[in-house]
C-alpha positions, 0 to 999 in steps of 0.5 A, a space after each residue: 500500500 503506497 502512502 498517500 498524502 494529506 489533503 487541505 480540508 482532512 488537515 482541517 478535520 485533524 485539527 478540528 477533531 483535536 482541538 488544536 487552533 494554530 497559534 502565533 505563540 507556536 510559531 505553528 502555520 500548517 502546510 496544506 498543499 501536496 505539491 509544497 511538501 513534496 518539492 521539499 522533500 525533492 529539494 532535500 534530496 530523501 532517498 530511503 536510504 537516509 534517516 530523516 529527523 523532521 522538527 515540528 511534523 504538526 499534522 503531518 503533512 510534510 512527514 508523510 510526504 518524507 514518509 513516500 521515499 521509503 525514509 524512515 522519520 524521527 519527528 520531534 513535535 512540542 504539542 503533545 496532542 499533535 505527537 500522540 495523533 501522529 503515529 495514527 495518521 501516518 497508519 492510516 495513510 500507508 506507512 509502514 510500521 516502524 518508518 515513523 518515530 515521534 518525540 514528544 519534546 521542545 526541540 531546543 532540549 533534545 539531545 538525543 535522537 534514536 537511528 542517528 538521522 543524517 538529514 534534517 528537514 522541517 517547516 521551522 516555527 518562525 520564532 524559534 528557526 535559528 536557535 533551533 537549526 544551530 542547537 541540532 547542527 550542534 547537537 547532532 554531528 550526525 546531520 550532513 544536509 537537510 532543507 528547511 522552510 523558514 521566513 523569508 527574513 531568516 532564510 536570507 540571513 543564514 545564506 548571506 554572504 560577508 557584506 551583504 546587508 543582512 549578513 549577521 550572526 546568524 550567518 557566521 553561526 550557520 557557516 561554521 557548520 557548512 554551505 547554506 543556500 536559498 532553493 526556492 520561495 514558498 506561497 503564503 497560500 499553501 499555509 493554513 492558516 494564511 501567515 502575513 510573512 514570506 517564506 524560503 527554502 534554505 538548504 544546506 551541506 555540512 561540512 565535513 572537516 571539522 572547524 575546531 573544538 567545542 571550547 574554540 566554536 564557543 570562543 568564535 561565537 563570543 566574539 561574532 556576537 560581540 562583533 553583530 552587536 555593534 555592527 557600525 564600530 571597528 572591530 578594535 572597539 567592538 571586540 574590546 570587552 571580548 579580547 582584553 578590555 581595550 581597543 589596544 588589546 584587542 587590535 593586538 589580537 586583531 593584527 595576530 590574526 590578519 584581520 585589520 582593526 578598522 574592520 567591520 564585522 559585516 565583512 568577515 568570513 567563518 575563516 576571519 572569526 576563526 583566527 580572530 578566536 585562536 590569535 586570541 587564545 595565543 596572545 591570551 597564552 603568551 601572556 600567562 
């Protein structure tokens, strides 16, 4: 028996038979065409001989469209009601017993995921997306590509390149991980309800030679944040708190690392943190 998809008004009836009113709070707009969800799932690249973990899988929608490539699914789902509904839906539809795991849990607390999932893909709540796409990049080494669909706001932010506008933190962040891309637009009227923001697909490619340690990404995240959130001044003034307590201190670091001090933050590359980050723990080791 193939898996079948879901359709727009059985969405509305799941969502009525549970009670559940899609909220602002959650983040929580439900995708209700099956075009949507199967270019995400081609985007991605699923074959059945990858392990998929879906983050907030709702109605389920999205997951029983990863669910027709033979995949297997682990799906983290915050709203208890949604998990426990989950299973008897996908049944329901033709998946196969065992292809489908639900957690119940935040997705920013999980630290383990049964089957070591090697492609994440999600419709992202939007008030959440980054914190969780850098907890599970984080967390689990294991995730070499994946597609999300964010708010077009964030979705340009995390494929930003050094110099655009909208190159931030979340850029940095995202690249100390790998490659990140923008692969498509999503109409807001494939979502129910109807969101008043724009969305994207963002794909991307881990990188497989590691960066550094966990101690040297914590030290390289410090510093973009403090690099971001006085985006306007030089470095040597922005990075001051971070690397010495003063604009000297921290244009000594600054020239160690091959990064001029009268740079912006806007236009450094993962590399550029990087050696701004072991300039720093050289110069904090030859003055012990």
């Amino acid at each position: 028996m193939p898996v079948t998809l879901l359709g727009a008004a059985e969405i509305r009836a799941l969502a009525a038979e549970l009670d559940v009113t899609p909220t602002k709070k959650l983040g929580q707009n439900f995708v209700v065409d099956a075009n949507t969800v199967r270019k995400i799932v081609h985007v991605a690249r699923v074959t059945a001989d990858d392990h998929v973990v879906e983050v907030g899988p709702g109605l389920g929608s999205l997951t029983l469209a990863i669910l027709e490539t033979g995949a297997p699914v682990t799906a983290v789902e915050i709203d208890r009601r949604l998990a426990e509904k989950l299973p008897s839906t996908a049944a329901g539809h033709g998946v196969p017993d065992g292809a489908l795991q639900v957690i119940a849990a935040d997705a920013l607390r999980v630290r383990e995921l049964p089957g070591d999932p090697d492609v994440l893909v999600a419709n992202l709540p939007y008030n959440v997306s980054v914190p969780v796409l850098l907890h599970f990049m984080e967390t689990f080494p294991g995730i070499r590509r994946g597609v999300v669909m964010v708010q077009a706001e964030v979705g340009e932010r995390l494929a930003a390149p050094p110099g655009s506008k909208v190159y931030g933190a979340p850029s940095v962040k995202a690249a100390w991980y790998g490659s990140w891309r923008l692969a498509g637009v999503v109409s807001r009227q494939v979502f129910w309800p109807v969101p008043n923001v724009d969305s994207v697909l963002v794909a991307f490619d881990r990188d497989e030679t590691a960066r550094g340690s966990e101690d040297e990404r914590v030290r390289t995240f410090r510093i973009v944040d403090a690099a971001f959130q006085q985006r306007r001044k030089m470095l040597r003034q922005a990075l001051a708190g971070v690397l010495g307590g003063s604009a000297a201190a921290a244009s000594e670091v600054l020239e160690a690392a091959g990064v001029k001090p009268t740079a912006r933050g806007e236009e450094l590359t993962i590399d550029d943190f990087v050696a701004i980050s072991r300039a720093a723990a050289t110069v904090a080791s030859l003055g012990e």
